[in-house]
N, C-alpha and C positions, 0 to 999 in steps of 0.2 A: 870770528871767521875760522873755517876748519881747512885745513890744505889738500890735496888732491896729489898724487903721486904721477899722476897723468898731465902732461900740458896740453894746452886748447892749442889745434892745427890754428897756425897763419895762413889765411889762404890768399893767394897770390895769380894772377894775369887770369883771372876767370871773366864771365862775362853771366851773371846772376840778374834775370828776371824774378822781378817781386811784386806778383798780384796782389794791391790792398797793401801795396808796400807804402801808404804816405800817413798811415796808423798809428797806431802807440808802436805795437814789437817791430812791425816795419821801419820805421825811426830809428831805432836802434840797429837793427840790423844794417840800415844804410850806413849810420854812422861808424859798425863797427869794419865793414868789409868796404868803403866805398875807397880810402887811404889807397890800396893796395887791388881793386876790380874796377871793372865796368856794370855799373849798376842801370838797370831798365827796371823802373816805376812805371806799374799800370796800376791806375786808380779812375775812381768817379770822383774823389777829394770832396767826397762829403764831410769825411772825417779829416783834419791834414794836420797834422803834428810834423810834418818836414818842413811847411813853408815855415812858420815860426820860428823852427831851428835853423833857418839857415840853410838845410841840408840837401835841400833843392837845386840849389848855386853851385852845388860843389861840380868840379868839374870832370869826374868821372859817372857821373850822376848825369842819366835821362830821364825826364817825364814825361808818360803820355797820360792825359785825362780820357779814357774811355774805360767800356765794361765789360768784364768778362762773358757776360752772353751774347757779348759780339766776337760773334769764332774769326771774323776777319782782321780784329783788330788786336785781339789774343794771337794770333798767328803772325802780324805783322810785328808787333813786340817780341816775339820771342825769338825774331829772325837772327841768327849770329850766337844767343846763348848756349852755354853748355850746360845751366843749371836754372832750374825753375823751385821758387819756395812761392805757395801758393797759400796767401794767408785774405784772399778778396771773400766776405761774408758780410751777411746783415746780423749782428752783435749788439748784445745788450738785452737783457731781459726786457723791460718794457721796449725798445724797437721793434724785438721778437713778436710779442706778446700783443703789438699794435700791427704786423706785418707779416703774418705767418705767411701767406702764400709767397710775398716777395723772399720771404728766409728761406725757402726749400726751392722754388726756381734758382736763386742763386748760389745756393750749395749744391745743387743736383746737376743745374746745367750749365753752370758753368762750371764745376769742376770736369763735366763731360769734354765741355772743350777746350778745358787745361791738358787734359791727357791727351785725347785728340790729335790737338796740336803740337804736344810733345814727343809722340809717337811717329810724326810723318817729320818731324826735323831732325837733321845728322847732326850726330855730336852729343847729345843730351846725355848728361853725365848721371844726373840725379832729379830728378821732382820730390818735393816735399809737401807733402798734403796738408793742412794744418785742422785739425780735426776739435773736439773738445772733451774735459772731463764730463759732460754733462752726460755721454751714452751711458755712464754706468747707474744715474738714477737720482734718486731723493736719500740713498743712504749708500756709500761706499765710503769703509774704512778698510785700510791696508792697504786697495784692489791691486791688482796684477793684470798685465795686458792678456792674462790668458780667462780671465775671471768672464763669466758669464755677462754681459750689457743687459741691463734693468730699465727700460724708457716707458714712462706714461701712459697713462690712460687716450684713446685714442680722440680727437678733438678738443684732447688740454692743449690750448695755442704754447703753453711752455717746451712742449718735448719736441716742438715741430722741429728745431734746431737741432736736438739731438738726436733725431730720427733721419734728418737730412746728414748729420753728417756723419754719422753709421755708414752710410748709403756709399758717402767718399770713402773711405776706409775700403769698403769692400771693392769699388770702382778701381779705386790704384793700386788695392795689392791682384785685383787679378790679368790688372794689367802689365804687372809683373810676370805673373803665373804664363800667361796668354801668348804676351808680345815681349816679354824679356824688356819692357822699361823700366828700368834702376829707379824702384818708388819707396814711398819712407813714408809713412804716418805720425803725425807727432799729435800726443794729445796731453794742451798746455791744463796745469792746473792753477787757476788762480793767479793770473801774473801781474806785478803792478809796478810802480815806480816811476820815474821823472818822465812827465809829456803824455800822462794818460790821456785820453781823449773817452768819455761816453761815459756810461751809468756804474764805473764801478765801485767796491763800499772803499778803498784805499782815497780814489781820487776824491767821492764824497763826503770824507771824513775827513781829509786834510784841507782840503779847501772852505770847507765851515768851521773847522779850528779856529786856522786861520784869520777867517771873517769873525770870529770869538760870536758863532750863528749856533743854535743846537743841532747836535749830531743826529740825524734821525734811524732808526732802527727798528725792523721788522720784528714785530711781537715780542718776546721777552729776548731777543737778542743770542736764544742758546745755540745756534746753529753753529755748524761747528769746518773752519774751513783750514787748509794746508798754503800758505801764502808763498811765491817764488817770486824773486827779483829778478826783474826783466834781466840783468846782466848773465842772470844764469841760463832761462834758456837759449838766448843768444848764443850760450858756450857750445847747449846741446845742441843745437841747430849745425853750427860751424862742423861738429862730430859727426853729424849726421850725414851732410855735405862732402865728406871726404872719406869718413871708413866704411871698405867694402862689407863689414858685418850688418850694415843698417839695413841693406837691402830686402824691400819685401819682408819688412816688419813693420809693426807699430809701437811706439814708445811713449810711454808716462813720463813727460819730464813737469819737476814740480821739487819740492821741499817740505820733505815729511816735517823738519824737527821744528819749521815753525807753523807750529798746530796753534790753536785757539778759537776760542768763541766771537761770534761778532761781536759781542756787547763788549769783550775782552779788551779787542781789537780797537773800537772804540774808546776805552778809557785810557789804551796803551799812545795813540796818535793824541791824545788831549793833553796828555802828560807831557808826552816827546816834544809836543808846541808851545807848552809853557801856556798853553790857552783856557782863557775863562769860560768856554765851552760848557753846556753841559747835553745831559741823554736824554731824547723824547722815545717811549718807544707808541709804535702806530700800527694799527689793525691792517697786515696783509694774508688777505684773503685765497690768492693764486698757490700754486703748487709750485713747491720750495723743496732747495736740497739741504736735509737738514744735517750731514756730515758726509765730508769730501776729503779723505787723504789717499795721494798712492802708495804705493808700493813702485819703488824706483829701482830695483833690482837687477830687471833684464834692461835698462838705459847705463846702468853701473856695469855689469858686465858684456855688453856689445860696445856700447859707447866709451867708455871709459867716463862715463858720465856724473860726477861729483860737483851738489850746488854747495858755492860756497859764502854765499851771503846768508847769514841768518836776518832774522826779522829785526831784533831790533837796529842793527847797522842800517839795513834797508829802507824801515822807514826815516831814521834820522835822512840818510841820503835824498829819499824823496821830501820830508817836509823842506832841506833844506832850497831843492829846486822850486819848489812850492813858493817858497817865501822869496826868491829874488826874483819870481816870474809873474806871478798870481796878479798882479797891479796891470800887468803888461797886458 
């Protein structure tokens, strides 16, 4: 672990709306600010990594089950808040991949009446857009938020996500530009760790450890990815949340220095489990990102933004959760 010079703000007597907040980073982030805020969860709880945890019961904690493309019930949730983190999408490569049209209605128009709705209520402090590494393409190494976005060929159901959520990015910052709403773009790279929920290679490779099942892997497994512990962007979210320099930007938060290959990545969580595991690799055919690191620079200096989980701490902490829940 590496130390940071900067301490992560406590934040204290807010009241934070969290669209898609009953997810994996949603979870997390209730868990981490619910102690000390008032927390409003707006979901469809297709996905729900709170009920499991507990996190739902907590008694600063409200949930309502509806959708963001309901401007009325987006508006009835966020009555009273000063701060909106806006993480409600259709996630997961094959979800994507089987649903493109529900993936761009749901990133387009309902991030329309996340703004919308946060522009017509007094008090809003901050909206945070939750965006993804995927605008920059099939190959971004180093990138920089100022780097040119690279997205697909047009009717590859892969880029529809990252074509939609391009679209937010430009939606909230110029609803900053426009109407002066204190908006924040975060775009997560590769986040993982305890309570994943949905198709990612972290959650599907410790859970078939585990099961001592074969790890399976796209093609020869050289792709190349930059992995970040959910504990870290939680940090950068919380910075985001609170220092005026965020405003009307967008930020890379992610973990350059734990770089590696899937296949890597795969024989690193086989090891870490002690598991009889072994590697299948299998013919995928769809269009792949075949290297993803950022350049966390401008999140380092506005944010004071420093992750400090490297990967292998990370994943031991994830198998560990893995292994007392997986039964469950």
């Amino acid at each position: 672990m590496s130390d940071t010079s900067f301490p992560i703000p406590t934040l204290s007597g807010r009241r934070i709306l969290l669209t898609g907040g009953a997810g994996f980073i949603g979870s997390h982030l209730v868990e981490r600010f619910a102690p000390d805020n008032e927390i409003v969860v707006l979901d469809t709880f297709r996905r729900n990594a709170l009920g499991p945890a507990g996190l739902d019961k907590h008694p600063h904690v409200k949930t309502i089950a509806g959708d963001v493309l309901d401007m009325a019930a987006v508006k009835a949730a966020m009555a009273g808040c000063d701060a909106v983190i806006h993480l409600a999408s259709i996630a997961g490569v094959d979800t994507v991949l089987c649903n493109p049209v529900l993936t761009m209605r749901v990133s387009l128009l309902g991030t329309m009446n996340v703004l919308e709705a946060a522009a017509a209520t007094v008090g809003i402090k901050r909206v945070i857009d939750f965006s993804t590494s995927e605008v920059f393409g099939r190959y971004a190494y180093n990138v920089t938020e100022w780097d040119a976005t690279t997205l697909g060929a047009v009717g590859e159901a892969r880029w529809t996500y990252a074509v939609a959520k391009l679209a937010t990015e430009h939606l909230a910052m110029n609803y900053w530009k426009q109407y002066q709403l204190p908006t924040v773009s975060i775009r997560p790279f590769n986040i993982y760790g305890p309570r994943q929920v949905g198709e990612g290679a972290v959650h599907h490779f410790i859970v078939r450890a585990l099961r001592g099942e074969p790890l399976t892997v796209h093609n020869d497994g050289s792709q190349i990815r930059a992995w970040c512990y959910v504990d870290d962007i939680v940090d950068g979210i919380a910075l985001a949340l609170v220092r005026d320099e965020a405003v009307g930007h967008a930020f890379n938060i992610g973990n350059p220095r734990s770089t590696l290959t899937i296949y890597t990545l795969a024989k690193e969580i086989i090891r870490l489990a002690s598991s009889a595991s072994h590697i299948e690799h299998v013919p995928w055919n769809q269009a792949d990102v075949e290297l993803r690191i950022p350049n966390i620079d401008k999140a380092k200096e506005l944010l004071h933004y420093a992750p400090k989980v490297d990967l292998e701490e990370g994943l031991l902490r994830t198998i560990y959760w893995y292994r007392r829940h997986l039964d469950g």
